[in-house]
Structures are given as structure tokens and as C-alpha cells.
C-alpha positions as CSV (number, residue, x, y, z in Angstrom):
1,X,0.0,0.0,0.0
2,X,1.2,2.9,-1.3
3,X,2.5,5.6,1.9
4,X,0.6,8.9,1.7
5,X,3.1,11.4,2.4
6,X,0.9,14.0,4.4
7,X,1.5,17.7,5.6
8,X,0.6,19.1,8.8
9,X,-2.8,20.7,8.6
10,X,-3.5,17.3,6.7
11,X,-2.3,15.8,9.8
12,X,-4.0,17.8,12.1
13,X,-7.2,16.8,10.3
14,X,-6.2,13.0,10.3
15,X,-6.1,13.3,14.2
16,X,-9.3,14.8,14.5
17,X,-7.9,18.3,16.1
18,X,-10.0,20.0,13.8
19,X,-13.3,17.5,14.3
20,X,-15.5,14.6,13.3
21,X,-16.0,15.6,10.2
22,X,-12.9,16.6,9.2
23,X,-11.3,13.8,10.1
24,X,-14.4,11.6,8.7
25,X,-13.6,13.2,5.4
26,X,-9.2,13.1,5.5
27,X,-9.6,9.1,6.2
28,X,-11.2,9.0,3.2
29,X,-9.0,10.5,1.4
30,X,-5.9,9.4,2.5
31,X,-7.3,5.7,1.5
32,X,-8.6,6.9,-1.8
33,X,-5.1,7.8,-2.2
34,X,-3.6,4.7,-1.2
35,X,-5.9,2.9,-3.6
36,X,-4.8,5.3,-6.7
37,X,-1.4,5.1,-5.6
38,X,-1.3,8.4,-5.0
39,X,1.5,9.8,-2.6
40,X,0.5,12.7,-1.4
41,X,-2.4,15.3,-1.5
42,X,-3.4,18.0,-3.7
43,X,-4.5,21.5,-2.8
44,X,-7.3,22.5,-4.8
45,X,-7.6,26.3,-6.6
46,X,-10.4,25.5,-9.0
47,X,-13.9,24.2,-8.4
48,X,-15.5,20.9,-7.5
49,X,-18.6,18.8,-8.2
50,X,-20.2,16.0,-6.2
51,X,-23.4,14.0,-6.3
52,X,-25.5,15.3,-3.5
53,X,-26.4,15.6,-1.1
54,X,-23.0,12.9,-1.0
55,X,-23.0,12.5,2.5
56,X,-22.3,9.0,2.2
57,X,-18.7,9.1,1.2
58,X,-18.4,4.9,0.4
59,X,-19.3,1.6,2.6
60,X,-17.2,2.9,5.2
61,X,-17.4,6.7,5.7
62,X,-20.7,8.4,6.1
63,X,-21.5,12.2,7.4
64,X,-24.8,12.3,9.2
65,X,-26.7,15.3,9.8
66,X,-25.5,16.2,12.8
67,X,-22.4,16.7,11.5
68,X,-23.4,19.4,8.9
69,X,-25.4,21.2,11.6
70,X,-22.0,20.8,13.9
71,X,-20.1,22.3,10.7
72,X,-22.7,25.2,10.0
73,X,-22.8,26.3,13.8
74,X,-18.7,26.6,13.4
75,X,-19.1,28.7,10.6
76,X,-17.5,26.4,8.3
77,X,-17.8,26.5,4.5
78,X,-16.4,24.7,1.7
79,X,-12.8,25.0,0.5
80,X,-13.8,25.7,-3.5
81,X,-16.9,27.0,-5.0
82,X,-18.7,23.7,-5.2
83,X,-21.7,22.9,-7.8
84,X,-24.4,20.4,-6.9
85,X,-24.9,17.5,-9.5
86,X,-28.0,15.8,-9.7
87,X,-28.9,13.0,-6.8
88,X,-28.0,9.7,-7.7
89,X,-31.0,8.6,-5.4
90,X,-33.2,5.9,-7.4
91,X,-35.8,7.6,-5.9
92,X,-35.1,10.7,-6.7
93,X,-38.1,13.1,-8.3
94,X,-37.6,15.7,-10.5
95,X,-37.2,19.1,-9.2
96,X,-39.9,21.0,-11.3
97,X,-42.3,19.1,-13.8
98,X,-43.1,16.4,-11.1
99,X,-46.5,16.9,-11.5
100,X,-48.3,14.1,-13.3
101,X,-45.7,12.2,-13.3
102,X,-46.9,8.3,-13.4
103,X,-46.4,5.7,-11.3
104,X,-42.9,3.8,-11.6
105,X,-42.0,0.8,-10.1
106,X,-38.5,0.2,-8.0
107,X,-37.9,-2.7,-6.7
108,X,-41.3,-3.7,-6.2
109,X,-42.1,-0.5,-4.4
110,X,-44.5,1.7,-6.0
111,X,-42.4,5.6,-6.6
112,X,-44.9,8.2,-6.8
113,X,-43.3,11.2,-8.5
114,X,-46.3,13.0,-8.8
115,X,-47.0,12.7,-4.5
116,X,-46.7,16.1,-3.3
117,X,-45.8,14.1,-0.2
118,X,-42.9,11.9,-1.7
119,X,-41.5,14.7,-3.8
120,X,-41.0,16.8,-0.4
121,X,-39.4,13.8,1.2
122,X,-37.5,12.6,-1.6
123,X,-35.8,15.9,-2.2
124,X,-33.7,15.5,1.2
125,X,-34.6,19.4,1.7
126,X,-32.6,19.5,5.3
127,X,-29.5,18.2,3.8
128,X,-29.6,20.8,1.1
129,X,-30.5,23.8,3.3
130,X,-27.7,23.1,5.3
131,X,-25.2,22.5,2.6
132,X,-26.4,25.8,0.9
133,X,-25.5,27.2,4.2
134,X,-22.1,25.4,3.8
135,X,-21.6,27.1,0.2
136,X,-23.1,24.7,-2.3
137,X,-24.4,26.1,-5.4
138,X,-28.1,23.7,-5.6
139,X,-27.2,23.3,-9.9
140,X,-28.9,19.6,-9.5
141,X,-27.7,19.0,-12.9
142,X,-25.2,16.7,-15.0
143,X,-24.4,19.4,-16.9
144,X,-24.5,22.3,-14.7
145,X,-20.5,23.2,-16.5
146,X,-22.9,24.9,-19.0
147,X,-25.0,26.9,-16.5
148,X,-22.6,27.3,-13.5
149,X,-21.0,31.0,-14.9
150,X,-18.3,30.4,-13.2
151,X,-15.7,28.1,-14.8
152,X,-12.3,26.6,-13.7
153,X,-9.5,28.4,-15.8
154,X,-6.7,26.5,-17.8
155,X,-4.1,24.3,-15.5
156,X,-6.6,24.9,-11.9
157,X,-6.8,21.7,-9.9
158,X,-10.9,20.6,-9.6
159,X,-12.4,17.3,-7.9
160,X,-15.4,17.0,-10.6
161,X,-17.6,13.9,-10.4
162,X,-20.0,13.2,-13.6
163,X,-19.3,11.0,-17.0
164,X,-19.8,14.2,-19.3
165,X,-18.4,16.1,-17.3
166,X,-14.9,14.9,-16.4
167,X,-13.4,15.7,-20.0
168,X,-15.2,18.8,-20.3
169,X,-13.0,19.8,-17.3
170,X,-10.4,18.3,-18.7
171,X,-10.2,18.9,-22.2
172,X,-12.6,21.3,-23.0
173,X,-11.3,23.5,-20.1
174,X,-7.9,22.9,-19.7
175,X,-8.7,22.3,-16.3
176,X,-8.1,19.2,-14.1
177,X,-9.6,16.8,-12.4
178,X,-10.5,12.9,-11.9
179,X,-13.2,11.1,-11.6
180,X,-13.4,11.5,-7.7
181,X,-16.0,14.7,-6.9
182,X,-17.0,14.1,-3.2
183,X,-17.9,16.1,0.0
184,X,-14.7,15.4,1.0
185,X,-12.6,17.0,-1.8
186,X,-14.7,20.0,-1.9
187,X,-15.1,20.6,1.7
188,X,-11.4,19.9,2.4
189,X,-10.3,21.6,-0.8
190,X,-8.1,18.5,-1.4
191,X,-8.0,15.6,-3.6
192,X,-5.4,12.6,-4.1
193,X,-2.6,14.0,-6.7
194,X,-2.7,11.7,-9.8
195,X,-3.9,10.8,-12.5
196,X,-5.0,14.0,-14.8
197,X,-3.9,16.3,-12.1
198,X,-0.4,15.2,-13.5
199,X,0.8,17.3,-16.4
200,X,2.6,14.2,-18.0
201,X,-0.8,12.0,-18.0
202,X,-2.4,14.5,-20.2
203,X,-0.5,14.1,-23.3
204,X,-2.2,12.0,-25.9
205,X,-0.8,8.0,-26.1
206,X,-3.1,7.2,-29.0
207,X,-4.4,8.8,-32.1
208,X,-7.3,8.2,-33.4
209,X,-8.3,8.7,-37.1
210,X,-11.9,8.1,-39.0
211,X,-12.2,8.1,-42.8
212,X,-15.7,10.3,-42.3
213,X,-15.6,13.4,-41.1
214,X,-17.3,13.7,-37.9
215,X,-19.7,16.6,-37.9
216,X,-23.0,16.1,-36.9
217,X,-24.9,15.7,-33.5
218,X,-25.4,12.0,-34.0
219,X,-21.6,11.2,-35.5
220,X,-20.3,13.3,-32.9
221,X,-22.3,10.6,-30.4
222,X,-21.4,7.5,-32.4
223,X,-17.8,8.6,-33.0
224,X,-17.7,9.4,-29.0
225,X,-19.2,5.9,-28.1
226,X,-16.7,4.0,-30.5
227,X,-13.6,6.1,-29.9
228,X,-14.2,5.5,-25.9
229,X,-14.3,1.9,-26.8
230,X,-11.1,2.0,-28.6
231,X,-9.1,4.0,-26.2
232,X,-10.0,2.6,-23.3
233,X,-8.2,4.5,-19.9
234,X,-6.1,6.2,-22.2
235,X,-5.8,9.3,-23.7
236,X,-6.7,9.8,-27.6
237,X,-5.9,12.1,-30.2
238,X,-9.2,12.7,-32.3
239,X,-8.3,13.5,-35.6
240,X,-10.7,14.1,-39.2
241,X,-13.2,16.0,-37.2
242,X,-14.6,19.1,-37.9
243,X,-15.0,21.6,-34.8
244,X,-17.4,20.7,-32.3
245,X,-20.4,22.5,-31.2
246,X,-21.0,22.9,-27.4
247,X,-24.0,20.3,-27.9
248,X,-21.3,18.0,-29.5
249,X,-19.0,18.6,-27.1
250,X,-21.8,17.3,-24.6
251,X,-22.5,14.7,-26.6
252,X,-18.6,13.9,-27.2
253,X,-17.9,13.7,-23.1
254,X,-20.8,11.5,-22.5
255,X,-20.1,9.1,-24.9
256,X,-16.5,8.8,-24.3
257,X,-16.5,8.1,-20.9
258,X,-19.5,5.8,-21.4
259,X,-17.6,3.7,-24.4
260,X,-14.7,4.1,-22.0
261,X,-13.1,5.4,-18.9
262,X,-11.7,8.3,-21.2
263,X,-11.1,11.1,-19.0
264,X,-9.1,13.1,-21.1
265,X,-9.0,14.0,-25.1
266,X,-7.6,16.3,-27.5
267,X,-8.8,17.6,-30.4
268,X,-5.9,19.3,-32.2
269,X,-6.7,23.1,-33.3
270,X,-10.1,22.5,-31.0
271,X,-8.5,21.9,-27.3
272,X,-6.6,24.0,-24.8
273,X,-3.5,21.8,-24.9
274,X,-3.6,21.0,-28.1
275,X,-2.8,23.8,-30.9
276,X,-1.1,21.1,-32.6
277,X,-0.8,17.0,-33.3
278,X,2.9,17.3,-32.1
279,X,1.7,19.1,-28.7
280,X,-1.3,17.4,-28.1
281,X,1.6,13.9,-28.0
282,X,4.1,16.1,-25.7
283,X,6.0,15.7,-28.8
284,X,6.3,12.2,-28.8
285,X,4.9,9.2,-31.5
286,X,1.6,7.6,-30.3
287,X,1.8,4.2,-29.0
288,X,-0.9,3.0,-31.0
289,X,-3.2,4.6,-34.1
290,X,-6.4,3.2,-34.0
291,X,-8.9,3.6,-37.2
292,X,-13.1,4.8,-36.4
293,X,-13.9,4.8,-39.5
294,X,-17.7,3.6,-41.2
295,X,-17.6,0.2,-39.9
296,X,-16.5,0.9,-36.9
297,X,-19.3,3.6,-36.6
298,X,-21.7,1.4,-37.9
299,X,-21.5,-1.1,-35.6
300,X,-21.7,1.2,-32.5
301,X,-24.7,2.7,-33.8
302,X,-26.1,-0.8,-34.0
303,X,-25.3,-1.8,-30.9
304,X,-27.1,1.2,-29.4
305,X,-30.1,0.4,-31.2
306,X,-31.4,-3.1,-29.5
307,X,-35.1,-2.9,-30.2
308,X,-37.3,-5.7,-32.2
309,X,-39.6,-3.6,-32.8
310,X,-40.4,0.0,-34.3
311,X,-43.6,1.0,-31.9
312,X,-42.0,3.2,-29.7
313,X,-43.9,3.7,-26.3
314,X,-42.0,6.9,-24.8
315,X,-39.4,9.3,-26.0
316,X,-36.6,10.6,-23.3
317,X,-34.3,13.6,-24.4
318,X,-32.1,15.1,-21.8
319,X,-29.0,12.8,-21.3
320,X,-26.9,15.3,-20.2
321,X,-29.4,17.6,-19.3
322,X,-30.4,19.9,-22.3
323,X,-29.1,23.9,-22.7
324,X,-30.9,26.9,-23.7
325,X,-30.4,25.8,-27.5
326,X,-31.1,22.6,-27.4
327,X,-34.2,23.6,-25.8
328,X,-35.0,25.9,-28.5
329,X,-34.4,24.2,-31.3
330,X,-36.8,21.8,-30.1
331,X,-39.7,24.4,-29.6
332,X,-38.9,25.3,-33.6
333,X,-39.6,22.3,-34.7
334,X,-42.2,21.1,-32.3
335,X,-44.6,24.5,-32.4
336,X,-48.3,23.8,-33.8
337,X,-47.5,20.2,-33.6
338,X,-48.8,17.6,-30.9
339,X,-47.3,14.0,-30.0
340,X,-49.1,11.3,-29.9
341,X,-47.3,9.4,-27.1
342,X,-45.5,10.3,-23.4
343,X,-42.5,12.6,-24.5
344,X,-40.2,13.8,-21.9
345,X,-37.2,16.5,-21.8
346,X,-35.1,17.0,-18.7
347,X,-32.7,20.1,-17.9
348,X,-31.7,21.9,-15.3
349,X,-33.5,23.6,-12.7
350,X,-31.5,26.9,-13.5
351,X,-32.3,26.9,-17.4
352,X,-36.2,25.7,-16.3
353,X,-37.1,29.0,-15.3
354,X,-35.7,30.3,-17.8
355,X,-37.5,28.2,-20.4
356,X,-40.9,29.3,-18.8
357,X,-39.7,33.0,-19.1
358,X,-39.1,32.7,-22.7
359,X,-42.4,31.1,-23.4
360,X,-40.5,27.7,-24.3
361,X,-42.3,25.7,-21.4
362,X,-45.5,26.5,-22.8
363,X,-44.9,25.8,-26.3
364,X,-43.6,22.2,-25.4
365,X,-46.5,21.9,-22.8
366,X,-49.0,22.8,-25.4
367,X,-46.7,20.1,-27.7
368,X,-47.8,17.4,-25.2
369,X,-44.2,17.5,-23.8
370,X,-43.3,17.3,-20.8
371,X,-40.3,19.4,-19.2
372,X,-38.6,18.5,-16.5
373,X,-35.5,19.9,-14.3
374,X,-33.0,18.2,-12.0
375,X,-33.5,14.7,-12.1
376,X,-33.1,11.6,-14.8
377,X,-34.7,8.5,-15.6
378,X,-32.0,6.4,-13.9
379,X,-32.3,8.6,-10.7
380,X,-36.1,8.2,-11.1
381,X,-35.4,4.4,-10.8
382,X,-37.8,2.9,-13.5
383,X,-39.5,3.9,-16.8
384,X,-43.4,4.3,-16.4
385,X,-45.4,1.2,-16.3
386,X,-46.2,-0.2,-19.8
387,X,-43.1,1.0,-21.4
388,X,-41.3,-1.8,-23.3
389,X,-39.7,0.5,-26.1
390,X,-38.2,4.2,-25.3
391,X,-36.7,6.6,-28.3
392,X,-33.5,8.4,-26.7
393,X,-30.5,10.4,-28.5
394,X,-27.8,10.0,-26.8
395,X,-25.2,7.2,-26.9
396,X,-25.0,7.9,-22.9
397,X,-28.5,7.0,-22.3
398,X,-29.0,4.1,-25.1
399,X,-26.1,2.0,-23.1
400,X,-27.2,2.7,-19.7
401,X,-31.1,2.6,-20.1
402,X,-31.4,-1.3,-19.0
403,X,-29.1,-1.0,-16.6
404,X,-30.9,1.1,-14.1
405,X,-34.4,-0.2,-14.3
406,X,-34.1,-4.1,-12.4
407,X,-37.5,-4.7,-12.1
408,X,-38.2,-4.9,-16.0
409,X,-38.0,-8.8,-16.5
410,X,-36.5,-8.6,-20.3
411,X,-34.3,-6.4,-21.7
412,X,-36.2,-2.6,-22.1
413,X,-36.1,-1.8,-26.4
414,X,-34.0,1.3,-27.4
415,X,-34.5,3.1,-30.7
416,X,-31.3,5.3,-30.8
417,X,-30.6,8.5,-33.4
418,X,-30.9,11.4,-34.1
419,X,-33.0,14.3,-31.9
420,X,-35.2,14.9,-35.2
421,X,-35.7,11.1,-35.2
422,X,-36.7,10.9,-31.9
423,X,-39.3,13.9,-31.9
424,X,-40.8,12.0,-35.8
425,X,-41.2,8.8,-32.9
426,X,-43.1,11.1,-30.1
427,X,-45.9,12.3,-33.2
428,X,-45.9,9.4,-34.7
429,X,-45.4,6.1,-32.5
430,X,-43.2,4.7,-35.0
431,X,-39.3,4.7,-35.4
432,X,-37.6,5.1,-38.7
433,X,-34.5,6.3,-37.4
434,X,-31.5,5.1,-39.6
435,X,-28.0,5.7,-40.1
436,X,-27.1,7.3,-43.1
């Protein structure tokens, strides 16, 4: 095991001079450290992340109430301006849009989203007021990067937790962070030093080439999905792209670390630390080049789509949550127009007010959609009853949909494509997605 080389107000902490808590939360990360082979600490100066409320650290390190009311009456805050993701409760509601929400079934328990009663409960409102109190920003959102106005700058240390939204930080940004966005790392402002907080583990180790260029939503996906399956851990060079769109780039993180533990890319001309091929390598050959070209796309986009049938029962847009545009572009397409079956968007609860400012919310209400903020169907816990076949358009959602749902007895149909393709579905009932 590896020894975690600590200094002294990290040892103070370990010691519990400076509290329960604090000492709850160093343990923690002195064995995450040990586990990474980490040998020492990092200070944070950039911002952090963390499923929330998060009080429950792993199997062996839980904060409890009383400890956040200990840590507000000390006046206590935490360490870096830190951003609320959305719970990963399976029971967890959405924040606005609850209403008439139908009955789902977890584990043979009956979740009543639309329960004025179980919404209150379920959204832990205690925990949150005292962790507002404590300095979180209440984003509830995967994709609150996009809404938080206040981004890490190029080289800062973060503690980020979120598939999408690791290589945003990381590659998008310039920033850097693992996979490892806790109540510990934010409240401490510390995080085990290794991995991407390392400058030599950013540079590229294999490129990645396509023989079509990559430049719509969907490719962007597909290309994402297959590219994470090719790299792996490591960290690839995506070449024969054209520039991506901040909805591509959503799409892009998503489906990288979902294909693959990627938690870092570079896109040369497109990325921070990449103005060139030869940088974006640390000017060194790639270990391995690695071809995503039509077949290879072809066969992911097949493997997203597992459905036997073309009746679609629901359509679920929103994996990560949705921005402004997305929203928008939606409402162009879907004004004077009416679906025929349950249609659902989620965002964030920031951009939802927002929406129903800009008269958005009612033109999709008036659609027969349904907006929602703050949540997702795998924090929900279960599809709707009746369900067997949902329409979704992201590579994200298409691989993790069955995983999440355990009380559906065969595997849960998933038409995958485009957003256009998807919205045909909700009018129609019918999929005649394709890849083209």
C-alpha cells in the first residue's frame, strides 16, 4: 500500500484536532489515495462537483446530519466553490415538472413522483439547506458546466464527479480533475494527486483517425461511443473531425466516458492543450493509431439500437441535461405540432425558469411535452409502467437505459438516433431512425 506522504494541517485533520468531520472526510481520502497510488495530496484552486447531497462518502465513511449542523454552527464552509450534480437517489423526483408524473416501479415498491408528499421527502430538503449554508451552489444537474457561470481556468486543480463532465474539465477546459467529486474533496479543498492532475498524463498515447468526417450531433455521439471503446483508460488524439459545437461537445464527453473510462482528449486546433498533433503527443509518437472509421461507426450505432420492434412507447431527451439551444431548437420544430405518445425533456432547474420566461415551457406543454428539471430516468429508478420500447439520442442513455431499471423482466427496447428522429417517434409512435 502505497504511503501517503501527508503535511501538517492534513495531519491535524487526520487526528481529528479539527473535528469529526474533518477527520471523517481526510480518512477518506488518504485511503482513496492509497488505492490510486497516490502519494501525497493536492491543494485545490479550481472548483468541484459531487453527487448530493454525497453524504455517504463509500461503505465505510458516512456524514450524518449532525455533523453538517456541527459544521454550519462553526461557521464552516467549503474549501472551492462547489456545484451540486444531480442525486443519484433511485428515488429521486424531478425538481420542477413532477406533476403528473406516473407511477414507476423500484424494486417492487410503488415511486410516486407526482406525491406532493414523496416529492418533499424525496428531495432530502434539510441536507440541502444546510449545505447551501455550507456554500453549495443547488445546480442539480449533470451538466451544470454549462450553467454554472463560473468556470475553472486552464491548468486549476478541480475534484469533478459526472461522466460528461470529467473531459469537459479536462479537455474542454484545460482544467483538471479525476473522476473522484466528493464532500470530502470539496469541503477539504483537497484531492489525491494523480492521474490527470499530472501534467505528463495529459499528453495523448493514441491517435485516433476516422475516414468520415465527424460533424453532426449524431456522428459526434457514435464517434464518441466508438472512440471511448477503442481507447479505453487512455488518452486519444481525435483527428478528421470538424469543430465541435458545445452540444457536440456534450455529446462527445458522454459518450467517451461511457464507451470508456476516457477522461481526457484532445482535439488538435479545437482543445486547450492541443494547438497542434505534435503538442497534443508532448511531442512524442503515439503508441498505437487506432482507425473509427464507417464500420467501426456502424457497428456502434447498431449496438445502441437493440429494439425488435419500431412501436415506440416513450421518448426521453435530456441525457446530459439539455441547454438553452437545445431547448430551442426543439420548440422550432415542435410548435403547432402535438405528440401522440409520453414525451419527456429533462434540464436543469436553473435553465427551467428560464424556459418558462421565454415562453419555451409552454410551447412544449402545449406540444404534449413534458419538461422537467434536475433529475433523470436512472435517478427516477424505472420507466413508467407499460413501457417496453423508449426513443433516446444519446449514446449515454441508449447503453445505460437497461441497466438502471431491475424490475423490468427482459431487456427494455431502445430506438437510438438522431433528436429529429426521436421527436418523428413522439408524433408518430413509429421509429424510422437510420444511419445514413
Amino acid at each position: 500500500m502505497t504511503e501517503v506522504k501527508l503535511k501538517d494541517d492534513e495531519k491535524r485533520m487526520l487526528a481529528g484536532e479539527e473535528g469529526h468531520a474533518k477527520q471523517l472526510c481526510m480518512e477518506y481520502l488518504v485511503e482513496a489515495a492509497q488505492i490510486a497510488g497516490a502519494e501525497s495530496l493536492i491543494d485545490l484552486d479550481g472548483t468541484g462537483d459531487m453527487h448530493s447531497p454525497g453524504l455517504k462518502l463509500s461503505s465505510y465513511y458516512e456524514l450524518t446530519i449532525d455533523d453538517l449542523k456541527e459544521l454550519v454552527d462553526k461557521g464552516e464552509h467549503f474549501k472551492i466553490p462547489t456545484f451540486a450534480d444531480k442525486s443519484p437517489f433511485p428515488e429521486q423526483p424531478p425538481i420542477d415538472g413532477w406533476e403528473g408524473c406516473p407511477i414507476c416501479s423500484y424494486r417492487n415498491e410503488e415511486l410516486r413522483h407526482d406525491d406532493p408528499v414523496f416529492h418533499k421527502k424525496a428531495l432530502h430538503e434539510e441536507e440541502y439547506e444546510l449545505l447551501r449554508k455550507l456554500g453549495m451552489f443547488t445546480s442539480h444537474s449533470c451538466a451544470n458546466y454549462l450553467t454554472m457561470t463560473y468556470w475553472p481556468t486552464i491548468g486549476q486543480h478541480c475534484s469533478w464527479f459526472e461522466s460528461s463532465q470529467i473531459p469537459y474539465c479536462n479537455a474542454v477546459l484545460g482544467a483538471r480533475t479525476n473522476f473522484d467529486g466528493s464532500f470530502a474533496t470539496c469541503f477539504l479543498g483537497k484531492a489525491p494527486y494523480w492521474g490527470m492532475h499530472i501534467t505528463e498524463n495529459r499528453y495523448g498515447t493514441v491517435l485516433i483517425k476516422t475516414d468520415r468526417l465527424i460533424h453532426t450531433d449524431l456522428e459526434w455521439d457514435v464517434y464518441g461511443y466508438a472512440a471511448g471503446e477503442a481507447a479505453g483508460c487512455r488518452v486519444p488524439v481525435l483527428t478528421g473531425t470538424a469543430k465541435p459545437t458545445t452540444s457536440q461537445f456534450q455529446k462527445l464527453n458522454s459518450a467517451i466516458h461511457t464507451g470508456g473510462g476516457v477522461d481526457m482528449y484532445h482535439i488538435p486546433g479545437s482543445t486547450p492543450e492541443a494547438p497542434t498533433l505534435e503538442a497534443a503527443f508532448g511531442g512524442k509518437a503515439p503508441a498505437e493509431e487506432i482507425m473509427v472509421g464507417e464500420a467501426e461507426l456502424r457497428k456502434a450505432y447498431d449496438y445502441l439500437n437493440y429494439h425488435k420492434t419500431d412501436r415506440v412507447d416513450m421518448v426521453y431527451l435530456g441525457c446530459p441535461h439539455y441547454n438553452l439551444v437545445d431547448i430551442e431548437k426543439i420548440c422550432w420544430k415542435m410548435e403547432g405540432r402535438k405528440v401522440k405518445i409520453p414525451t419527456w425533456i429533462m434540464t436543469n432547474p436553473w435553465l427551467y425558469d428560464i424556459c418558462r420566461k421565454m415562453g419555451f415551457l409552454k410551447i412544449l406543454t402545449d406540444a404534449g411535452i413534458k419538461l422537467m428539471s434536475g433529475a433523470c430516468l436512472a435517478a427516477m429508478g424505472a420507466v413508467p409502467g407499460g413501457v417496453e420500447c423508449i426513443a433516446v439520442d444519446t449514446a449515454k442513455q441508449a447503453n445505460y437505459v437497461t441497466g438502471c431499471y431491475p424490475d423490468i423482466d427482459s431487456k427494455l427496447q431502445v430506438c437510438y438516433g438522431t433528436t429529429e428522429e426521436c421527436l418523428d417517434a413522439a408524433v408518430t409512435g413509429i421509429w424510422r431512425g437510420e444511419w445514413k
